[in-house]
One Martini backbone bead per residue (centre of mass of N, CA, C, O) as a GRO file, in nm:
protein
  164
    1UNK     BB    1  -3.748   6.585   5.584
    2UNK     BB    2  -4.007   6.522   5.397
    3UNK     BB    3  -3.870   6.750   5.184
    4UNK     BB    4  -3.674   6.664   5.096
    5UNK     BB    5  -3.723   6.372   5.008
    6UNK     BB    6  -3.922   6.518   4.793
    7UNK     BB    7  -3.709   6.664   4.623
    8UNK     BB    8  -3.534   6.427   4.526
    9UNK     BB    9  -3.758   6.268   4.391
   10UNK     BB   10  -3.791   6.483   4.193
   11UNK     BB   11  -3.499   6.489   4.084
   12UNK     BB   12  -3.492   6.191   4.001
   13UNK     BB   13  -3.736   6.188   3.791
   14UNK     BB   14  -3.644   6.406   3.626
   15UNK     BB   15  -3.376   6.309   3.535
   16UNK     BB   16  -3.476   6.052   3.427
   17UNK     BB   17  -3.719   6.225   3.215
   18UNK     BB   18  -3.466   6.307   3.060
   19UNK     BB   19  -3.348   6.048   2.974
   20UNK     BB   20  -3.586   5.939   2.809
   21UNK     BB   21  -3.649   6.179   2.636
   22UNK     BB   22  -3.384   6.218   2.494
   23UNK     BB   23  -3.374   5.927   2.393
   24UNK     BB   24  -3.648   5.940   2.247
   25UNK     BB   25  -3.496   6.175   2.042
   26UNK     BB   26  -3.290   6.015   2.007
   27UNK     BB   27  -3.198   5.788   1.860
   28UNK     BB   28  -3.284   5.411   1.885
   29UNK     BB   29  -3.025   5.181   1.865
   30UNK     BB   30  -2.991   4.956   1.748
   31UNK     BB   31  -2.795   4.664   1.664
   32UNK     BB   32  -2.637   4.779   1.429
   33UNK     BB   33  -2.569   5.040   1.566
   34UNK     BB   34  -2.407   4.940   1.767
   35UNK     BB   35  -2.191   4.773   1.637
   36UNK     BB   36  -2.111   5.034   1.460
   37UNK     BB   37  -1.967   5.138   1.707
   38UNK     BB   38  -1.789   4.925   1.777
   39UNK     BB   39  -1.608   4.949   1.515
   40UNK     BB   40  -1.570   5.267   1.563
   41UNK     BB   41  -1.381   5.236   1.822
   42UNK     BB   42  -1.192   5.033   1.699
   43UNK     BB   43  -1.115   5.117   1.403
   44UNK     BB   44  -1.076   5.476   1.598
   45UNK     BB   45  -0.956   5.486   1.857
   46UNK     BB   46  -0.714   5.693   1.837
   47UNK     BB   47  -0.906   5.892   1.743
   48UNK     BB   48  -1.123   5.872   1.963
   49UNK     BB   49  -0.937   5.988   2.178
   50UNK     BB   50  -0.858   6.263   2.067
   51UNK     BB   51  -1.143   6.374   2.049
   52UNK     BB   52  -1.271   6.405   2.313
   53UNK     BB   53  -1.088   6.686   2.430
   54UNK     BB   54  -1.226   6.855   2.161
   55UNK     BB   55  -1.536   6.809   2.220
   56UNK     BB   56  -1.541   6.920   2.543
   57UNK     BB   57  -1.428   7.203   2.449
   58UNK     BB   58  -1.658   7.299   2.254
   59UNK     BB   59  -1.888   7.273   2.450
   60UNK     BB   60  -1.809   7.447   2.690
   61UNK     BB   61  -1.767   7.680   2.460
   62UNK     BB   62  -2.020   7.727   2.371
   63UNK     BB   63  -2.221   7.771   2.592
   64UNK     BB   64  -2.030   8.004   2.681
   65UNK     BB   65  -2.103   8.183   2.444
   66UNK     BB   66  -2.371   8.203   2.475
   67UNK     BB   67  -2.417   8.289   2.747
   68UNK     BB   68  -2.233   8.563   2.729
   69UNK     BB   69  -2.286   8.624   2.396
   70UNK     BB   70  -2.549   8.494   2.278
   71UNK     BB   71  -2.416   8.373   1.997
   72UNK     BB   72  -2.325   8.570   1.761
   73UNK     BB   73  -2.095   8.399   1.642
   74UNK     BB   74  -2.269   8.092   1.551
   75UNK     BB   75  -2.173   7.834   1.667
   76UNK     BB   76  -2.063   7.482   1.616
   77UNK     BB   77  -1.974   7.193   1.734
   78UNK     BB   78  -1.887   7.056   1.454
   79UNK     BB   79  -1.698   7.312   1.371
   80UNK     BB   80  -1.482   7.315   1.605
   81UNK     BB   81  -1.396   7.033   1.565
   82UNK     BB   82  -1.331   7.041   1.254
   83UNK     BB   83  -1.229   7.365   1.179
   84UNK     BB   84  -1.075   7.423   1.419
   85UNK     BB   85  -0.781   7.492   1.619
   86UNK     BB   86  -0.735   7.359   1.892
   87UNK     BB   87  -0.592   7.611   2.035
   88UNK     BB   88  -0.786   7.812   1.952
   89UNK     BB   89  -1.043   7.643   2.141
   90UNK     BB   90  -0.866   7.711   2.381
   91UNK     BB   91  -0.841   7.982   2.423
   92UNK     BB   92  -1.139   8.074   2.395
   93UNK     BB   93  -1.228   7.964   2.630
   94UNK     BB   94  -1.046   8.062   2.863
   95UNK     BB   95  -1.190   8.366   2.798
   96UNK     BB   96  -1.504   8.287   2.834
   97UNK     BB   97  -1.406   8.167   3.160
   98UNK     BB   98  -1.233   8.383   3.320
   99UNK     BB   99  -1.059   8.189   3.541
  100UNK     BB  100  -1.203   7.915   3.502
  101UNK     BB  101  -1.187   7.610   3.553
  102UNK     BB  102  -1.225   7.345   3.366
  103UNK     BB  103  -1.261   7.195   3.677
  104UNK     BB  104  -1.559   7.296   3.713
  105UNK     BB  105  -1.870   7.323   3.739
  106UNK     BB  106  -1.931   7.549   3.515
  107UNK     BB  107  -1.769   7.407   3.294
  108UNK     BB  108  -1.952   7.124   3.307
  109UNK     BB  109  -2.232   7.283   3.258
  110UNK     BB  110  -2.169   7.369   2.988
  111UNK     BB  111  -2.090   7.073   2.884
  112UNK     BB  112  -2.383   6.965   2.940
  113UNK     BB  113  -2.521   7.157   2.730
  114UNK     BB  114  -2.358   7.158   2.451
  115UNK     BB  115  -2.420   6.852   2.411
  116UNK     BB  116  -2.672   6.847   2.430
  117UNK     BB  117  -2.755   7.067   2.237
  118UNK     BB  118  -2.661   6.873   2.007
  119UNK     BB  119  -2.861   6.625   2.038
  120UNK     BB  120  -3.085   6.809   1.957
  121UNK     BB  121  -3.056   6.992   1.666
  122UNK     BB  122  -3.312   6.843   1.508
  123UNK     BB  123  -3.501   7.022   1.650
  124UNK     BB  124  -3.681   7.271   1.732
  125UNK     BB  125  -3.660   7.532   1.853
  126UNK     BB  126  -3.917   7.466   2.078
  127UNK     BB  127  -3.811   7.237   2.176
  128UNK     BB  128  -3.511   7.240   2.215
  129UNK     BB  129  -3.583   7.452   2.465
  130UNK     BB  130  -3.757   7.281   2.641
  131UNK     BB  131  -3.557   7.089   2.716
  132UNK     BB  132  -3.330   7.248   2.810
  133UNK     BB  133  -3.521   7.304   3.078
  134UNK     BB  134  -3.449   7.003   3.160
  135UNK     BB  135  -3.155   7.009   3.182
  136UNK     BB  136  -3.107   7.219   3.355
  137UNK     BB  137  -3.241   7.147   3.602
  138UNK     BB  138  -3.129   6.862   3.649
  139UNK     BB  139  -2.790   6.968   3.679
  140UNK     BB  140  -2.877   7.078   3.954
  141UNK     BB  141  -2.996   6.758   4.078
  142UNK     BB  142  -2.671   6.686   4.069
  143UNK     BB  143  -2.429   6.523   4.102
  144UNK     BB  144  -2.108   6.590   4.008
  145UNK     BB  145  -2.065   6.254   3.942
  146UNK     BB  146  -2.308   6.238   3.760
  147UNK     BB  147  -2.230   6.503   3.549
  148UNK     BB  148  -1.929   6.343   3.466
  149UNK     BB  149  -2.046   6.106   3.350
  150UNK     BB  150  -2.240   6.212   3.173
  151UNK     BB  151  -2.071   6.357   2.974
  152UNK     BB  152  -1.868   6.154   2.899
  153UNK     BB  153  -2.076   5.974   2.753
  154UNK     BB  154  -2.162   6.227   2.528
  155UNK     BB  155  -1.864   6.271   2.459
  156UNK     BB  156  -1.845   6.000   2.330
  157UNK     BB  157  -2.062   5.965   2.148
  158UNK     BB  158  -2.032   6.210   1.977
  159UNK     BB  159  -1.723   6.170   1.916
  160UNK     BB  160  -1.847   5.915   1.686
  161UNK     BB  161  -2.045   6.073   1.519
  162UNK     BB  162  -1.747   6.215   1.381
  163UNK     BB  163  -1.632   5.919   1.256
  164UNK     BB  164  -1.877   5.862   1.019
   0.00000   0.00000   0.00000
């Protein structure tokens, strides 16, 4: 019992200690940056609700398409976002998830892989590589309803930068 009860402990330690390294690692929003998004949430609001279900699309396959195929076609988030046909970046999806539903933990933890790897885009190779494997581990150490809360916030903030 007390083994179970420290091993919770270190995973919600690990999972704080990514969410603070994560926040120090992306920038610090100001009081003027937390305004200038909340201006561009008001002024884009039907634009940034379009964009949040194809932010988490290109997530999801991003991550699913490295995972799966190395990453071979070197795709980026802000691409998918920007520039595939929603259509066919559902389509692509579909293909990568191989019958696994999008509604799935599989496709959640792609999903948050994808979101922090773009978060994360700014940092070296070897930084991000670094991170990675603490977003990883800690996505093991939630629970599905925390992993969807965190999903959502980071595919909220993401479609936000893709609006300035």
């Amino acid at each position: 019992m007390l083994r179970v009860s420290y091993l919770k402990s270190s995973a919600l330690m690990s999972c704080l200690f990514l969410s603070f390294s994560i926040t120090a690692t992306v920038q610090l929003k100001a009081p003027e940056q937390l305004e200038h998004d909340k201006w561009l949430k008001l002024r884009f609001s039907e634009q940034h609700k379009k964009l949040i279900p194809i932010v988490a699309v290109a997530d999801i396959f991003f991550a699913c398409d490295k995972a799966k195929n190395n990453g071979i076609e070197n795709y980026k988030v802000m691409e998918l976002v920007e520039n595939m046909d929603p259509s066919l970046l559902a389509e692509k999806l579909s293909t990568c998830l191989a019958g696994v539903s999008m509604q799935s933990d599989i496709a959640l933890n792609y999903g948050l892989n994808g979101c922090f790897y773009e978060q994360l885009k700014h940092l070296s190779h070897d930084k991000k590589q670094e991170k990675m494997k603490i977003v990883t581990a800690s996505i093991s150490a939630l629970s599905r309803e925390d992993r969807q809360k965190s999903f959502t916030k980071c595919v909220t903030d993401q479609a936000i930068s893709y609006l300035k």
